[in-house]
C-alpha positions in Angstrom: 0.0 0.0 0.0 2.7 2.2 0.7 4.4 2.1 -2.5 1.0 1.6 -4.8 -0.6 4.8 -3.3 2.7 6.8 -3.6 3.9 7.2 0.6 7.2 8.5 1.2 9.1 5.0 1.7 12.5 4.4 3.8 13.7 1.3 1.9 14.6 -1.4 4.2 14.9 -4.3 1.6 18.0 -4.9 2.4 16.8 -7.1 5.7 15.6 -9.9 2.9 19.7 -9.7 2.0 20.4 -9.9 5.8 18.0 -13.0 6.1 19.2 -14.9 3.2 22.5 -14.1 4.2 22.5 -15.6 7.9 23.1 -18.7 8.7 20.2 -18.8 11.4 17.2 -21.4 11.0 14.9 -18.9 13.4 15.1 -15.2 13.2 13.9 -13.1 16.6 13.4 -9.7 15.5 12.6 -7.6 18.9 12.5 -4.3 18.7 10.6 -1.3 20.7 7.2 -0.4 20.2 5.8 1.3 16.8 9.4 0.8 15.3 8.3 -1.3 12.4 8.1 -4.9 13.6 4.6 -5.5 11.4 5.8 -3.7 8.3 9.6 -5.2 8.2 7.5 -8.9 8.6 5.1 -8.3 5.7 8.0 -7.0 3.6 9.7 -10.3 4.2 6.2 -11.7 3.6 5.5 -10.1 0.2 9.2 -11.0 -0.9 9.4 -14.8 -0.3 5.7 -15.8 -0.2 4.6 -17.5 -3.7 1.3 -16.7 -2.3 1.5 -13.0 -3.3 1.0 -12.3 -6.8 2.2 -9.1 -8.4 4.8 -9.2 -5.9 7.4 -8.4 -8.1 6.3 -4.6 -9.1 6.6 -3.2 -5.5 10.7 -4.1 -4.8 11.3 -2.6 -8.4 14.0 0.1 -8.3 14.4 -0.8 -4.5 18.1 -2.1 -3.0 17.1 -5.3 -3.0 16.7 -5.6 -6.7 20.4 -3.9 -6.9 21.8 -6.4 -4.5 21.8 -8.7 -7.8 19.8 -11.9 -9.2 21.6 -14.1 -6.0 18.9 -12.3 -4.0 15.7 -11.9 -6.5 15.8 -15.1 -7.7 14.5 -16.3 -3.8 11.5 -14.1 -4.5 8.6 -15.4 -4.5 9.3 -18.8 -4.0 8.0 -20.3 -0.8 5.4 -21.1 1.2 4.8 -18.4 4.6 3.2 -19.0 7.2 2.6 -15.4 8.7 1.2 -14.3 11.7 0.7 -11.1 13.6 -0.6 -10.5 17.3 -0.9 -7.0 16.9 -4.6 -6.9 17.0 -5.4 -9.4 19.5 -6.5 -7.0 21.8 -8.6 -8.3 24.8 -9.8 -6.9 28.4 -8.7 -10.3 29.5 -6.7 -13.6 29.3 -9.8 -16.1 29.0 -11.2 -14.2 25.6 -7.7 -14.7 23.8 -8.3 -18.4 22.7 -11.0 -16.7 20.6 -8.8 -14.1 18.8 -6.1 -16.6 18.2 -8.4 -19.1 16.1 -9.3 -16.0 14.3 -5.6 -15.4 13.3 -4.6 -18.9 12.5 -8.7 -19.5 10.7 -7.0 -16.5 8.6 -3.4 -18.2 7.5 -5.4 -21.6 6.7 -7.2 -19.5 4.6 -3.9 -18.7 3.0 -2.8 -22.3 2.5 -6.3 -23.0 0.8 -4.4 -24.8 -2.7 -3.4 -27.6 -0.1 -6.6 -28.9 0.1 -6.7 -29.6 -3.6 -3.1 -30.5 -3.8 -3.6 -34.0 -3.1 -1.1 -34.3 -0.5 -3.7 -34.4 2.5 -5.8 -37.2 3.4 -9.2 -37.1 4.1 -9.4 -37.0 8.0 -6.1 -34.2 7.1 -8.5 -31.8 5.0 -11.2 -32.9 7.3 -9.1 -31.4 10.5 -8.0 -28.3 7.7 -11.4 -27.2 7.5 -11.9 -27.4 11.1 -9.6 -24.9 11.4 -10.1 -22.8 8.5 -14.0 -22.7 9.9 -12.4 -21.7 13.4 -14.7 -25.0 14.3 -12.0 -26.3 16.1 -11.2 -27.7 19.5 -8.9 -26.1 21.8 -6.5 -28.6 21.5 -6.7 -28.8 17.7 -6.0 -25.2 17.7 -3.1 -25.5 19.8 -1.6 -28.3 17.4 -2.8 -26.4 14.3 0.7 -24.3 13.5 3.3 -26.7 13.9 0.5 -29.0 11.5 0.6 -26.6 9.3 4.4 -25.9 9.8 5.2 -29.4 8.9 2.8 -29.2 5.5 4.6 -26.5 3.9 8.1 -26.5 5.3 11.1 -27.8 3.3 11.3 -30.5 1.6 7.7 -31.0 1.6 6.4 -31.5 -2.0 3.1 -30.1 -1.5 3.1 -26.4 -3.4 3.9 -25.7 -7.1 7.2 -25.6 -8.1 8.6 -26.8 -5.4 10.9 -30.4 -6.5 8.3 -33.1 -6.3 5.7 -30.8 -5.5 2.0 -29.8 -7.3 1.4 -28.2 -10.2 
């Protein structure tokens, strides 16, 4: 939005350089309130998720691009699973449960083109809709990211393009 609708932009592309440069397997990116946690995150989002079509127009002319085709080429190319807390917002603990499943309902929602990949069984897409629906069980809720974790992660064949993968 920010680049479509013509904002002034500091260009901090250069953290998808940092990422794909470090050797870490988790990042942890703490930093102070209101200084740019959410936006840094969807950049990295929009970058790397194969999920975001038209992706490519919005880094055009930006660092990253001029880091070279070592960097671009990652673009767009994997599956993210994203998730913000920012507005979970409840008066108290008992009513977050509730926002959560509204937040990981949302990033199933995301993942839809598994359930027609082929790659779930029935009782998987079953359990997917479940949580897509936010019809779920507490305890399927709390099981529901590292599920979905272990559907799209490396290695896993089930997106498009990926080696062995659909489509």
């Amino acid at each position: 939005e920010l680049i479509r609708e013509g904002y002034s932009y500091v260009d901090k592309s250069l953290l998808i350089r940092s990422v794909l440069d470090s050797p870490a397997q988790v990042l942890l990116l703490p930093r102070p309130w209101r200084f740019g946690k959410t936006l840094n995150i969807s950049m990295l989002r929009t970058f790397f998720d194969r999920g975001m079509p038209g992706s490519a127009e919005l880094f055009r002319g930006l660092d990253i691009e001029r880091a070279g085709e070592e960097y671009t080429t990652h673009q767009g190319r994997y599956p993210v699973v994203f998730l913000t807390l920012k507005d979970v917002k409840t008066l108290n603990w008992e009513d977050c449960p509730g926002h959560l499943r509204q937040v990981i309902s949302e990033e199933f929602k995301h993942h839809e083109m598994l359930l027609e990949s082929g790659f779930l069984d029935t009782e998987e897409q079953k359990q997917f809709r479940k949580i897509r629906s936010r019809e779920c069980a507490r305890y399927e809720l709390e099981r529901s990211l590292s599920n979905l974790l272990y559907r799209v992660g490396p290695g896993s064949g089930r997106y498009p393009h990926e080696p062995g993968g659909v489509g």
